[in-house]
C-alpha positions as CSV (number, residue, x, y, z in Angstrom):
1,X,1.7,-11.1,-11.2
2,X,2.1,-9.7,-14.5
3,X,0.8,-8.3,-17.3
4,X,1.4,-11.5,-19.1
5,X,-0.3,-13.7,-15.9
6,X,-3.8,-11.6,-16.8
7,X,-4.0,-11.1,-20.5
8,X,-5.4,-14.8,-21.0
9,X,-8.4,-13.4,-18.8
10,X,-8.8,-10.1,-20.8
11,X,-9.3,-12.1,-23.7
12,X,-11.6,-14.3,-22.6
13,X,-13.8,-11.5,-20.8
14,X,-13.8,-10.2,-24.2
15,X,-15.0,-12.9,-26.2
16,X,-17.7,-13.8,-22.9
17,X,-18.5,-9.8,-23.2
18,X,-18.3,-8.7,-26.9
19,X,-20.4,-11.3,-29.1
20,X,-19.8,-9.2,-32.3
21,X,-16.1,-9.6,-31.7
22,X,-15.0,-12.5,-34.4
23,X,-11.6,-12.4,-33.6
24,X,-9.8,-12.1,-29.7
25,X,-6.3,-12.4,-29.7
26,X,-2.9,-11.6,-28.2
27,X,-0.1,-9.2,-30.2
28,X,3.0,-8.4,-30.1
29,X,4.9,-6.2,-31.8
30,X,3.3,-3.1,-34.1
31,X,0.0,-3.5,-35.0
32,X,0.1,-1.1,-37.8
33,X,3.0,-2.4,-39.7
34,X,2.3,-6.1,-39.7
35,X,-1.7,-5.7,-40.5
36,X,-0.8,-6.4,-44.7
37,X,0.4,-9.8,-43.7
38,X,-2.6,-10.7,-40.9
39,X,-5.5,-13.3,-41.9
40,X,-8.7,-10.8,-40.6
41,X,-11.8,-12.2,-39.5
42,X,-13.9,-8.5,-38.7
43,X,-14.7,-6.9,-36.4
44,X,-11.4,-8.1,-34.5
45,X,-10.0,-6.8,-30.8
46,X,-5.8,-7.4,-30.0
47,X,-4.3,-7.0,-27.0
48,X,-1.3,-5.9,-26.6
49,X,1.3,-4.8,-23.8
50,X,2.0,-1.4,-23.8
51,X,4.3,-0.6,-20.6
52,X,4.2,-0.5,-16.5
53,X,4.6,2.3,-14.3
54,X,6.0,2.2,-10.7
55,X,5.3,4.4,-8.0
56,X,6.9,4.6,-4.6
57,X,5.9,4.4,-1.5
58,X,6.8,4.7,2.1
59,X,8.5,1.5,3.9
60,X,10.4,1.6,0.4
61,X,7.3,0.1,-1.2
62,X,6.7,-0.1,-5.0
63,X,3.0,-0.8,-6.9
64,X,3.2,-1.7,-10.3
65,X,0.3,0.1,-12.9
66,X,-0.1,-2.4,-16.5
67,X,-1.1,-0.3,-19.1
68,X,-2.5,-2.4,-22.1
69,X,-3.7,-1.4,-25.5
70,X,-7.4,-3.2,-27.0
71,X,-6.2,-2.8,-30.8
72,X,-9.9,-3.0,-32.3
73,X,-9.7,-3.2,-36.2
74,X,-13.1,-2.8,-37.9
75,X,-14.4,-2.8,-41.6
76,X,-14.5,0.8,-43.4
77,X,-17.6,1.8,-45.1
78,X,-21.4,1.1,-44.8
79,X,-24.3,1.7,-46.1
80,X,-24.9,3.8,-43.6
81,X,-22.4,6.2,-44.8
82,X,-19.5,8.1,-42.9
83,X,-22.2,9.0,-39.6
84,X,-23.4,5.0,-39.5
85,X,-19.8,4.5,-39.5
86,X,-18.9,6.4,-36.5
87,X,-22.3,4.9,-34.5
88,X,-20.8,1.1,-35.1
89,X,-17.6,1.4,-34.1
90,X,-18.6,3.9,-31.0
91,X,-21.1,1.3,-29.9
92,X,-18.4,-1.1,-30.0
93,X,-15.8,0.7,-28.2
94,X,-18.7,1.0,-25.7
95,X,-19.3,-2.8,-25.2
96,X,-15.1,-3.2,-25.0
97,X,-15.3,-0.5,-21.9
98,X,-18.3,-2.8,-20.3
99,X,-16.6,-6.1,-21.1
100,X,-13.5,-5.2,-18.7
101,X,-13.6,-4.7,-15.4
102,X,-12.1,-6.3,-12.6
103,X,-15.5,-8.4,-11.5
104,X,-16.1,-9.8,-15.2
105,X,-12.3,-10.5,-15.5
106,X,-12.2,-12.2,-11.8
107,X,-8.6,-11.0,-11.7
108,X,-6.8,-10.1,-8.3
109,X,-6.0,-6.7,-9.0
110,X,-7.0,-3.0,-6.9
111,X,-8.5,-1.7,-10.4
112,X,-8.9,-2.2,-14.0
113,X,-10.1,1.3,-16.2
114,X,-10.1,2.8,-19.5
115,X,-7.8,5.7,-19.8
116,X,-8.8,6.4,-23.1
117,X,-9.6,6.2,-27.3
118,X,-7.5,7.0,-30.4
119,X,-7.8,6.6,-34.1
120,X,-4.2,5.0,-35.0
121,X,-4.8,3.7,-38.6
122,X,-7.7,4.5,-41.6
123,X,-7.2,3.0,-44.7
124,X,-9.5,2.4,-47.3
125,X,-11.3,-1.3,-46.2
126,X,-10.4,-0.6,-42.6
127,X,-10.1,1.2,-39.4
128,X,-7.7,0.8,-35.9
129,X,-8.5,2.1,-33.3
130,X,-6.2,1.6,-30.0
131,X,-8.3,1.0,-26.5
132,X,-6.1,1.8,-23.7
133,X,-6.4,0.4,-19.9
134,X,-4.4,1.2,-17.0
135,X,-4.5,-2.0,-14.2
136,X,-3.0,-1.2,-11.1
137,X,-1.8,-4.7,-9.4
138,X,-1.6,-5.2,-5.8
139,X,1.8,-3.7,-4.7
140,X,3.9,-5.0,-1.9
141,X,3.0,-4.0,1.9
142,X,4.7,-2.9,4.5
143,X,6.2,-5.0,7.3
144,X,3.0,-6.4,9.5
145,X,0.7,-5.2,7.4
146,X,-1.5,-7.1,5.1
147,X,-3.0,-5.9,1.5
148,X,-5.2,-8.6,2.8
149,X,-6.2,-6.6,5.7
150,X,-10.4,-6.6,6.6
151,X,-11.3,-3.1,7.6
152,X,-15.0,-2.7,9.4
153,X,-16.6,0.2,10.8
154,X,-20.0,0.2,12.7
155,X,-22.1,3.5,13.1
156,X,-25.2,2.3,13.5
157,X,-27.1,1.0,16.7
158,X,-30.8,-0.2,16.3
159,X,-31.7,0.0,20.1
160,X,-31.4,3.5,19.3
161,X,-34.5,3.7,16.9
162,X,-36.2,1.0,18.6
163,X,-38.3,0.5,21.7
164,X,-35.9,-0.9,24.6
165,X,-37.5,-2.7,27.6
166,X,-37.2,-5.6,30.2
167,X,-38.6,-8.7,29.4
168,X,-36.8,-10.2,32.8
169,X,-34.7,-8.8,35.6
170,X,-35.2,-4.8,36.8
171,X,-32.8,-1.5,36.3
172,X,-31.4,0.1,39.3
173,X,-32.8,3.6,38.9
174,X,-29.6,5.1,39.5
175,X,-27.9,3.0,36.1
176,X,-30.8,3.2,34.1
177,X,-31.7,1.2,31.2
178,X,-31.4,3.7,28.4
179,X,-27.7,3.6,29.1
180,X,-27.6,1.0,26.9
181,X,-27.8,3.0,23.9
182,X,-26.5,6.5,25.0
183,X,-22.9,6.0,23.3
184,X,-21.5,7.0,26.5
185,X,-19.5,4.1,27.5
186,X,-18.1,5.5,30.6
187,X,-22.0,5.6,32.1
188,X,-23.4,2.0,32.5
189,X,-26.9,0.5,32.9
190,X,-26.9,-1.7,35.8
191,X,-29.9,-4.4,37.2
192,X,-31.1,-3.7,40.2
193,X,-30.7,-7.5,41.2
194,X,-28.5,-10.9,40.4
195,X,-31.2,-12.3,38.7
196,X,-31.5,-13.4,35.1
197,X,-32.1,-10.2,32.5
198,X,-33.6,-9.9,29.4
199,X,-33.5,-6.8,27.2
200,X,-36.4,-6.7,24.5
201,X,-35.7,-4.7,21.4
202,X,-38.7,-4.0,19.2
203,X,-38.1,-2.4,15.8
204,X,-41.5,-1.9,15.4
205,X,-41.3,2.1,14.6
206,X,-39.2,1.0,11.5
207,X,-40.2,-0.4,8.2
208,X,-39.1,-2.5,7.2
209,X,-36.7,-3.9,10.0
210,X,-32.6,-2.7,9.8
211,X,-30.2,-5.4,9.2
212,X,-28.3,-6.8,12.2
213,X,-25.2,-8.7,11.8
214,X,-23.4,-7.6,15.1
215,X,-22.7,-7.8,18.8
216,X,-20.6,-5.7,20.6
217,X,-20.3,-4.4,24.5
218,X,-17.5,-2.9,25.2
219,X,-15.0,-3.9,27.9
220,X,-16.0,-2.6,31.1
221,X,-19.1,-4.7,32.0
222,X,-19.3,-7.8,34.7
223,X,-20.4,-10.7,32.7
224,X,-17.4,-12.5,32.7
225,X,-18.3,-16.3,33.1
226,X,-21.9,-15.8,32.7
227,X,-24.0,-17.2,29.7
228,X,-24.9,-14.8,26.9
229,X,-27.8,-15.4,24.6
230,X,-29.4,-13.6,21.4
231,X,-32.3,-14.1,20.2
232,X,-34.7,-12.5,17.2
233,X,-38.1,-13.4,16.4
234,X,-41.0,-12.1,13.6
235,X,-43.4,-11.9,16.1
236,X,-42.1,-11.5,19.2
237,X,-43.4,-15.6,20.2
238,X,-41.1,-17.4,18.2
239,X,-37.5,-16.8,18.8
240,X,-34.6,-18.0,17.3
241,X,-31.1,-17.9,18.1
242,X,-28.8,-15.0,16.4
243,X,-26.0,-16.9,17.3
244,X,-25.3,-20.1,19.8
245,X,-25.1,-18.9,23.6
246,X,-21.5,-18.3,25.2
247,X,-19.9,-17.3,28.2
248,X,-18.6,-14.1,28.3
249,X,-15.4,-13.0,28.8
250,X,-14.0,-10.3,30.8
251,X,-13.3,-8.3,27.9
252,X,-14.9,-6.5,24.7
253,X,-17.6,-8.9,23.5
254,X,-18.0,-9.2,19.8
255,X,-20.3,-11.2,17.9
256,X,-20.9,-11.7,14.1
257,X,-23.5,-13.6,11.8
258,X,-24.7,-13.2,8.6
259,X,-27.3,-10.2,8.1
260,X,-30.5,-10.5,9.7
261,X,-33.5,-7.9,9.5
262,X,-36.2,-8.8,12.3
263,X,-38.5,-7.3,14.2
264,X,-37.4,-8.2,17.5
265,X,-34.1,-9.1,19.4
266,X,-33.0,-10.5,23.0
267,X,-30.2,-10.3,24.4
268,X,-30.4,-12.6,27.6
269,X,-28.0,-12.7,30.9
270,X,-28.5,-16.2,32.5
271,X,-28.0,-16.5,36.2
272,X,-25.5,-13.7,36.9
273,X,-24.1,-14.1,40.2
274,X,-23.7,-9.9,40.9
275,X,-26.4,-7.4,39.2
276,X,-25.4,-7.1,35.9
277,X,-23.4,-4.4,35.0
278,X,-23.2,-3.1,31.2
279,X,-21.7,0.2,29.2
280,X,-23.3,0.1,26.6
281,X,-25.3,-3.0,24.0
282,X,-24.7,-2.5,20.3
283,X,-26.6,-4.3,18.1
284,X,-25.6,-3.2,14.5
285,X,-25.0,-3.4,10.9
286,X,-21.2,-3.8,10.0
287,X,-19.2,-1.9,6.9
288,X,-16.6,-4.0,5.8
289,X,-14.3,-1.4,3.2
290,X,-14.4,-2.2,-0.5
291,X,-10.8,-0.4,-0.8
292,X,-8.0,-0.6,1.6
293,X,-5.1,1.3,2.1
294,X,-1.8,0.0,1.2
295,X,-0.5,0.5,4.4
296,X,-1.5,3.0,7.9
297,X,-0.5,6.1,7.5
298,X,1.5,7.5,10.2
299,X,1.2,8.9,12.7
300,X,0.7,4.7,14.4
301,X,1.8,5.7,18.1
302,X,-1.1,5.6,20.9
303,X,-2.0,9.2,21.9
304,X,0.1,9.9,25.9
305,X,-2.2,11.6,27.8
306,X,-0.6,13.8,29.6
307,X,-0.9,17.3,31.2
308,X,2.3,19.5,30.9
309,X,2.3,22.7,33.0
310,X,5.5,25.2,33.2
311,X,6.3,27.0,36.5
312,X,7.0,30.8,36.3
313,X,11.0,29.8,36.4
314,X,10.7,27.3,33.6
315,X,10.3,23.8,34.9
316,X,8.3,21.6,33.4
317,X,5.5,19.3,35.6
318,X,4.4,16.0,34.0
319,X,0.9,14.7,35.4
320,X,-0.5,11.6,33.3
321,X,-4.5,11.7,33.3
322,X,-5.7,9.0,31.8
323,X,-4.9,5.7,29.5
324,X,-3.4,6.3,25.8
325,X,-6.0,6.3,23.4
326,X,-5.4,4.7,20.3
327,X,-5.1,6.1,16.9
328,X,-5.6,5.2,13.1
329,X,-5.1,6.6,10.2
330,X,-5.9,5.7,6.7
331,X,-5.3,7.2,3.2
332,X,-7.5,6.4,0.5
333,X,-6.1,7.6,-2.8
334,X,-9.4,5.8,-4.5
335,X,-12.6,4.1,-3.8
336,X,-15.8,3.2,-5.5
337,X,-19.4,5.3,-4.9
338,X,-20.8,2.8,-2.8
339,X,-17.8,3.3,0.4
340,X,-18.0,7.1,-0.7
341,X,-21.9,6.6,0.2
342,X,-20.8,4.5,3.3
343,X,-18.1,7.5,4.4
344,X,-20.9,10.3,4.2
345,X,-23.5,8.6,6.2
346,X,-20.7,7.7,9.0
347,X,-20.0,11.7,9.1
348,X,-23.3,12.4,9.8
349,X,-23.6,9.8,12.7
350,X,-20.3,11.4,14.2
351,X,-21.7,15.1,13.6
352,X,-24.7,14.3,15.5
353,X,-22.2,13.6,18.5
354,X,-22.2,9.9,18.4
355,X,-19.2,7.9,18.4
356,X,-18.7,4.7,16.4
357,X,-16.6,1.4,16.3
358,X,-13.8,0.9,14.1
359,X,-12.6,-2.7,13.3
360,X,-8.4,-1.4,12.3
361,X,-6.1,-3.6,9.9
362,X,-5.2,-5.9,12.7
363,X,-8.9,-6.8,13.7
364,X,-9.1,-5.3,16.8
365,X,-12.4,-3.2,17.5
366,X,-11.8,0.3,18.8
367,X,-14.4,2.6,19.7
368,X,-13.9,6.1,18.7
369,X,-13.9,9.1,16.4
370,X,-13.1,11.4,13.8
371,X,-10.1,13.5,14.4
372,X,-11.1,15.3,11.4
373,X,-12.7,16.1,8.3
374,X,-12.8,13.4,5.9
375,X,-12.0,15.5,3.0
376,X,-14.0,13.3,0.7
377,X,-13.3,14.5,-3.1
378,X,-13.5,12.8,-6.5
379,X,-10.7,11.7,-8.1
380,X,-11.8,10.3,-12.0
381,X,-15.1,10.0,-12.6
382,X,-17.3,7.1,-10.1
383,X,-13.9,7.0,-7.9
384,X,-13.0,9.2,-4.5
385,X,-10.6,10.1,-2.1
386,X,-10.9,10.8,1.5
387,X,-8.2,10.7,5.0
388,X,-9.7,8.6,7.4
389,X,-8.3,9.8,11.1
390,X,-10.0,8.1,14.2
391,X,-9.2,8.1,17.6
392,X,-10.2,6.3,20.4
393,X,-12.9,7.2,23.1
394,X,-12.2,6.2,26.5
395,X,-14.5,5.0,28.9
C-alpha cells in the first residue's frame, strides 16, 4: 500500500469531517506556483504527497512512514480584523486535525498524526497554509511472524474478590478449596470424592459485577474426558450457560465468550470417575493489545534450567532442575493511553505477587511474569512506550 492507495480516503474523511471545506482535492506539483491559474472555491483543503521514510529493522525488515501535506488555502481579510483572522483559520486547522485519524479514515495503517502547521503563502485575498501528516503503513514481518498477530494478557481472577463455595461435591481438607484462586499452580484443590462438583462463585461484594469473558485451568488437573459446564445467573436460580458443555482435555483448558458481568458463575464437573483434581480456576476478563510489535524481540530461546557448579580443580558439574520455562519479549515503540492504562494496572497485579497469563503471538497461553520493569514512558503526546519481558511460571 501506498500513499497513492489512501489519499482517495483522506479526501473523503475530509469532506465527511470538514463541512466548511468547499473544495477537497488531490495536487500535484507546487501549490504556490500554480495557485494564479486554479478555479478557487474557499475555504479549500489539497492533498498532496510529500515523501516516505524507511526505517530498518531486524530480520532485514523495512516500514515505510507517508508524509502528506493538507494545503489549506483560505480567504484573507474579515470583518473581524487581523485577530478574527487568525481564530477562523485556527479553528479550521483544528477540525482538519479531528477529521484524520486512522478510525474516521478506516484505513489499514499502525497510525495516522499531525506532525505539524506552517504559513507557506499570504497574499493580499488569500492565505496557505501547509498541514502536514506522517502515516506509518504496516511494514513487512519477520519470518513466522504475523503483523496480524492477537496478543492477550489476563491479570484478573474474579474468584479472588468473590465468595467461593460448593454447591455439590466436598474438598479434601488436605487440597483445599481456596486453592482455586491462590495463583499457585503447583498447589491444587482436590474433592474429597468422585462425585459430581460444583463451584459457586458469588460476586456479591462487588458492584456492579466484573466482566467475565474467560476460562482457563491450567494443565495439571485430571478432568480429561469428563464433562465441563459454566454457568452464570442474576439471581443465583436461573442459570444460563456461559458457554456449551465439553469434555475436557488433558491439557490447558481455555474458554472464550463475549463479555459477561453477572452475579454468579458455576463451573460444574459431571461424573468424574477419580476426585477431581484442579491447580487453579480462572475466571477472567481478557486484554486483547491495541498495538503489536512488529516482530518478538530476542532473546526467543526457552530459559534451560540448569544448576552449574565448579569443583575446586575447575570442572564444571551440570544438574538440570526443572523444565525450560518459556520466554517473551515485546518492544513497543508506541501505543495509545488506553493499553498504557491496561500496562499499569497489570504491574500492580504482578507487584502484589500474583502471576498472570499471557496469550504470545502464536496464541498459545503461558502463565507467567514480569522479568522486569516495564519502563513505561511517553513518547509524543497521548502515545507510550514500554518493554514487555515475561517469563513463564512453572507448576
Amino acid at each position: 500500500m501506498g500513499f497513492y492507495d489512501i489519499r482517495p480516503a483522506i479526501i473523503e474523511a475530509l469532506k465527511r469531517g470538514v463541512a466548511s471545506l468547499r473544495t477537497v482535492e488531490a495536487h500535484e506539483g507546487q501549490l504556490e506556483g500554480e495557485i494564479e491559474r486554479m478555479p478557487l472555491r474557499l475555504p479549500a483543503a489539497y492533498v498532496a504527497h510529500h515523501d516516505s521514510e524507511y526505517e530498518s529493522f531486524d530480520f532485514g525488515l523495512m516500514e515505510e512512514r507517508v508524509n502528506f501535506t493538507i494545503f489549506l488555502v483560505t480567504r484573507q481579510g474579515n470583518s473581524g480584523g487581523p485577530a478574527g483572522q487568525e481564530t477562523e483559520v485556527n479553528a479550521l486547522i483544528g477540525e482538519v486535525h479531528a477529521a484524520l485519524s486512522v478510525s474516521s479514515t478506516g484505513l489499514e495503517v499502525q497510525s495516522l498524526r499531525p506532525t505539524g502547521v506552517s504559513l507557506v503563502l499570504k497574499r493580499d485575498d488569500l492565505l496557505v497554509h501547509a498541514i502536514d501528516f506522517k502515516i506509518r503503513l504496516d511494514g513487512p514481518v519477520a519470518p513466522g511472524y504475523s503483523s496480524a498477530a492477537v496478543i492477550k494478557t489476563a491479570h484478573m481472577n474474579i474468584l479472588e474478590s468473590s465468595s467461593v463455595s460448593l454447591n455439590a461435591g466436598s474438598e479434601d481438607p488436605a487440597y483445599p478449596l481456596y486453592r482455586l484462586h491462590d495463583r499457585n499452580i503447583a498447589r491444587p484443590f482436590r474433592a474429597a470424592a468422585a462425585e459430581t462438583l460444583e463451584v459457586l462463585i458469588d460476586q456479591g461484594g462487588i458492584s456492579p459485577p466484573k466482566p467475565v469473558d474467560s476460562l482457563i485451568i491450567p494443565a495439571g488437573h485430571n478432568l480429561e474426558g469428563v464433562l465441563i459446564g459454566l454457568k452464570y445467573s442474576d439471581d443465583g436460580a436461573a442459570y444460563s450457560d456461559a458457554i456449551a458443555g465439553w469434555s475436557a482435555s488433558s491439557s490447558l483448558i481455555h474458554k472464550a465468550w463475549e463479555p459477561v458481568a453477572r452475579r454468579y458463575w458455576k463451573l460444574i464437573v459431571n461424573l468424574p470417575v477419580s476426585a477431581p483434581s484442579i491447580p487453579e480456576v480462572f475466571l477472567t476478563g481478557s486484554y486483547e493489545w491495541e498495538s503489536v510489535p512488529l516482530h518478538p524481540s530476542p532473546p526467543m530461546e526457552d530459559l534451560h534450567n540448569i544448576i552449574v557448579q565448579s569443583t575446586s580443580d575447575g570442572r564444571q558439574r551440570l544438574m538440570k532442575a526443572g523444565p525450560d520455562r518459556r520466554r517473551r519479549v515485546y518492544e513497543l515503540s508506541r501505543c495509545p493511553a488506553s493499553m498504557k492504562d491496561e500496562m499499569v494496572s497489570l504491574w500492580k497485579t504482578w507487584g502484589d505477587g500474583k502471576p498472570f497469563w499471557l496469550s504470545d503471538h502464536e496464541g498459545q497461553w503461558i502463565y507467567g511474569g514480569l522479568e522486569s520493569a516495564l519502563g513505561l514512558g511517553q513518547t509524543v503526546p497521548g502515545s507510550y512506550a514500554f518493554s514487555f519481558k515475561f517469563l513463564e511460571a512453572l507448576s
